[in-house]
N, C-alpha and C positions, 0 to 999 in steps of 0.2 A: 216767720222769723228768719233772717238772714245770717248764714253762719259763717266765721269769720276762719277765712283760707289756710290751712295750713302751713306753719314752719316748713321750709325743706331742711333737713341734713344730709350734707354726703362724711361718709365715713373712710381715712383714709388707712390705706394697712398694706402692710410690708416689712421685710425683714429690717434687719441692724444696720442703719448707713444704707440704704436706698436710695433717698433724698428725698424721705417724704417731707419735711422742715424746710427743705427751700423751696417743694413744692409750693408749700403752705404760702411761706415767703412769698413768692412769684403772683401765687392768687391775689394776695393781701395787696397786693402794691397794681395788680392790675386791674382790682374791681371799685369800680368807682360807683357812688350813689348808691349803693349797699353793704347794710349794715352788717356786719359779719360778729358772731362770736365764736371763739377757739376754744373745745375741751381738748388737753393736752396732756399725756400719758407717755410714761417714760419707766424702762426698767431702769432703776438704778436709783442712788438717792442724791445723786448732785442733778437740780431743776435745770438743765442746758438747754433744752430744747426750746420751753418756757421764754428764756431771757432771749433767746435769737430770733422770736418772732415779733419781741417788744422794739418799738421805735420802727414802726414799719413805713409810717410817713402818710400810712394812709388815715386821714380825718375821720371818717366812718367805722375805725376800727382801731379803739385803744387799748392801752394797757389793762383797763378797767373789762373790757370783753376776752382775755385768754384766762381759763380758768384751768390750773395746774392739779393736774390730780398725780403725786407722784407716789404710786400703790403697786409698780413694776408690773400689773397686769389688771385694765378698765373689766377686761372680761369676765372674772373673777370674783369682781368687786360692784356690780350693776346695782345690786337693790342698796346697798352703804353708801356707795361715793356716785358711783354713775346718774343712775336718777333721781335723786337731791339734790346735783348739779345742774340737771338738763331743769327741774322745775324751778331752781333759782335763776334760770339766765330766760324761762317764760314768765316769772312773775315781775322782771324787770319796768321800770316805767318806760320804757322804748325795747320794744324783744326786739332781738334782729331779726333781718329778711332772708338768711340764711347763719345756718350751723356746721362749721367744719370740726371733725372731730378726729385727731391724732392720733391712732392707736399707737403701743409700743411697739416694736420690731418684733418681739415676740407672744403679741397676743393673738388669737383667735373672732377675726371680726363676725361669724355667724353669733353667739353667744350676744352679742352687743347690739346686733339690730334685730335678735328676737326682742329685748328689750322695749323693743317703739311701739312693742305689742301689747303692754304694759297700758292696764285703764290711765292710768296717771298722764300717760304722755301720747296713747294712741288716737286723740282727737285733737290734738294741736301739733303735732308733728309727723312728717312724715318721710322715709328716707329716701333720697334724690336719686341716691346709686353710691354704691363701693367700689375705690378706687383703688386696687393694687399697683403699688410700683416698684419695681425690679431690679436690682443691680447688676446690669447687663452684664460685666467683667466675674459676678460671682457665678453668676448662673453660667459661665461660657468655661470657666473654671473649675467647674464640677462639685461647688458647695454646696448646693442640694441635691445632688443628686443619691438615690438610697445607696449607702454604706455599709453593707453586712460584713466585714470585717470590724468596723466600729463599732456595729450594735452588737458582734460576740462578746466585746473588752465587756461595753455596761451590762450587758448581762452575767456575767461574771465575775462582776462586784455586786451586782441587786441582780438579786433572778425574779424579784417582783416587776422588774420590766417587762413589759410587753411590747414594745413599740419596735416600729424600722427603726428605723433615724431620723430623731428628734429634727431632726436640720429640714430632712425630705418631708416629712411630718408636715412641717408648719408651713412651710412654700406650696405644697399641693391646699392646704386647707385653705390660704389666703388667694390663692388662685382661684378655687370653688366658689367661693361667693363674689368675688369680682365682676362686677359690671363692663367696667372697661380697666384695661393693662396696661401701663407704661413701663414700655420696656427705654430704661435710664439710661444715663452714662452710656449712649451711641459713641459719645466722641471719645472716647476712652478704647474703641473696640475696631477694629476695619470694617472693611464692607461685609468682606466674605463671612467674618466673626459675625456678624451685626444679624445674616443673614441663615445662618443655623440656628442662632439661637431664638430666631425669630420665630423657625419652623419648632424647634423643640418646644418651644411653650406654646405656640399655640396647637397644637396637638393632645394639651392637657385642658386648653378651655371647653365649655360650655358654647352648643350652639347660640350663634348670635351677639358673643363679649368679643368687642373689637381692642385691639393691641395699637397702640401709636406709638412710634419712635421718639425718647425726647433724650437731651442734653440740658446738664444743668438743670433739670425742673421745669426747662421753658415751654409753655401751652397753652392755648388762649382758657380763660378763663370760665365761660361759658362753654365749653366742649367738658371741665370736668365739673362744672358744677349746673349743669344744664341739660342732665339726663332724663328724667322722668320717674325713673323708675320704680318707684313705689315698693322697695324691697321686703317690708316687713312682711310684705302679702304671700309674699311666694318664696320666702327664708327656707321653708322647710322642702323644696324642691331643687336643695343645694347639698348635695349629700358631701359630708367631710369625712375622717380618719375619726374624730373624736365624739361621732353623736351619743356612740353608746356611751361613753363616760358619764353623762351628768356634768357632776363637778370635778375642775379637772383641776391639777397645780404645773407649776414650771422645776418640777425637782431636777427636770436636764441641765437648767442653766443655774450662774449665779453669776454676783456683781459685788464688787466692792469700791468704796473712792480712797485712791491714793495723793495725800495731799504734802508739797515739796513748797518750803518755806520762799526758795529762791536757787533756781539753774545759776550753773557756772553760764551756761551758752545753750541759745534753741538747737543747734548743730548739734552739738553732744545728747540734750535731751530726744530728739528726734533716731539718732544710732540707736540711742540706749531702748526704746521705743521699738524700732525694727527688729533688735537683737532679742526684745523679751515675746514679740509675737511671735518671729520663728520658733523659738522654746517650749513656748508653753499653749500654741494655738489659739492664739485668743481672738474673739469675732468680733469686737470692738472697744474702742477707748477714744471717749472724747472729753473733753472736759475744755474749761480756762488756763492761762499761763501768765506767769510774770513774768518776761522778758527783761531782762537786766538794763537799764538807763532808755527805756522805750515808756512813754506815759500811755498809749495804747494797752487796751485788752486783747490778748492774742486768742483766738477760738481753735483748736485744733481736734480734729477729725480724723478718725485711722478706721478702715473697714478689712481687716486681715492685714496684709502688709502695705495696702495705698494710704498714704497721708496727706491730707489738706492742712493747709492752715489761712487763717487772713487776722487783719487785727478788727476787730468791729466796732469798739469806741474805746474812747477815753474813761482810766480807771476811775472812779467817782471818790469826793473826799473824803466820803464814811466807811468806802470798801476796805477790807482787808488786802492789801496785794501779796499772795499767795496763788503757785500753783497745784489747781485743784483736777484730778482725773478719776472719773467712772471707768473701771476694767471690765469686762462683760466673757463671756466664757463657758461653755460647757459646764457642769461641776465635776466638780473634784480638782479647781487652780488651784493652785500654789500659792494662795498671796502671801507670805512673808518673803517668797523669793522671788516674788514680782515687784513686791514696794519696795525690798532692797535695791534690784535692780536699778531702778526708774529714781530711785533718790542717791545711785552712788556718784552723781556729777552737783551736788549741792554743794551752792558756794560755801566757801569758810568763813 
């Protein structure tokens, strides 16, 4: 009896605003003649990530294959949402030829590919390799790096903490099981920059995980999805911060959606935006925008204080046109004087 090849998956993971989404993108539109489907996992409860990967253009890979699980942590959530999901997209009448699977910025990818280890899914699937990618300008910045002034404050509101710095935390755990690194956002950074931060991380990998330099996401396609590596086999020679834990929760972080019927002006909303990240630290906000006399949807992107924007289609005639924002944040934000904030330049 001849047994029929496994699924590959690779699994992608990284912090808030890396670009693992336009990685994704970039794949999506570069792989041709295979079939792809997306699990995609997002803190927060506005689905952005979801709708930015729809209409990718590539034939082999529609709307009908990203499957949205928005539970703010896959890792968490494995035996409920995770694989329920992976057995509906193998019971499909055409499976795909590969599985990219989106973690959120602040999940924990070992938890998720012990899972492939699971009787339900360890004879038809198997994982390709885990792909970390990095926000070259945060890391160069010193946003991971451990904080023991920071970790006095939270233990001095919870002395049931135990942790560094939830920040440093989760960038060393997502580095650990990394296959290979994309160290991001090059062009955002010089040379000299490009080239500390090259050495500082990779001085945290694992013999043998190789780092490439990318901008914008751009990579051939078959380099991250063309590893081999058979991850679940040798998961537990990946030692992280959290094995003792068990079951772990995100009490460091939260998220809420602030939603602004109609901006006076992107200008103003974009200041008002800068002014409430200085304030209140906040590690990201992205969400949709209603641009005043513009029939475009505006996608706007903030990773501490950098901001993107572009408009990515035309508003549809059943949407709501409203702007809608996910705040993302250590706990203990302030959101009533953040939505105040962020809604004081609403038109009259």
């Amino acid at each position: 009896m001849k047994f029929a090849q496994k699924i590959s998956a690779t699994v992608v993971t990284g912090f808030l605003g890396a670009g693992k989404t336009t990685l994704i993108r970039n794949l999506i539109e570069g792989v041709r003649g295979k079939k792809l489907a997306l699990v995609v996992n997002e803190f927060g409860d506005l689905p952005i990530d979801g709708e930015l990967l729809k209409g990718c253009g590539n034939p082999d890979c529609t709307d009908d294959d990203i499957f949205e699980l928005p539970n703010g942590c896959i890792c968490c959530t494995v035996a409920d949402d995770f694989l329920p999901t992976i057995q509906k997209i193998l019971e499909r009448d055409r499976p795909p030829d590969h599985i990219v699977i989106e973690t959120s910025g602040l999940a924990l990818p070992k938890p998720l590919v012990q899972a492939f280890n699971w009787p339900e899914v360890r004879t038809q699937v198997t994982v390709d390799g885990v792909i970390a990618v990095l926000d070259g300008p945060a890391v160069a910045a010193g946003r991971f790096a451990d904080n023991p002034p920071q970790v006095h404050v939270q233990r001095d509101k919870d002395e049931a903490l135990d942790h560094d710095s939830p920040l440093h935390e989760l960038y060393e755990d997502q580095l650990a099981c990394a296959d290979l690194v994309l160290l991001n956002k090059t062009d955002l950074m010089d040379g000299e920059t490009v080239d500390v931060v090259s050495d500082e991380v990779g001085r945290k990998l694992r013999n043998g995980v190789r780092m490439l330099k990318t901008a914008n996401g751009i990579i051939d396609a078959d380099v991250v999805l063309g590893i081999g590596g058979a991850v679940e086999n040798d998961i537990f020679a990946r030692p992280t911060h959290h094995d003792a834990e068990g079951d772990h929760d995100h009490d460091d972080f939260e998220s809420f959606v602030v939603t602004i019927p109609e901006i006076s002006s992107l200008k103003s909303l974009i200041d008002r935006l800068k002014v409430v990240v200085s304030i209140h630290d906040i590690l990201r906000i992205k969400g949709f925008v209603n641009v005043p006399e513009k029939d475009m949807r505006l996608v706007i992107q903030g990773v501490g204080p950098r901001f993107q924007q572009h408009y990515d289609r035309l508003w549809k005639a059943q949407e709501f046109r409203e702007t809608r924002l996910v705040v993302i944040g250590l706990s203990g934000l302030n959101k009533p004087a953040i939505a105040a904030k962020l809604a004081g330049g609403v038109k009259a």
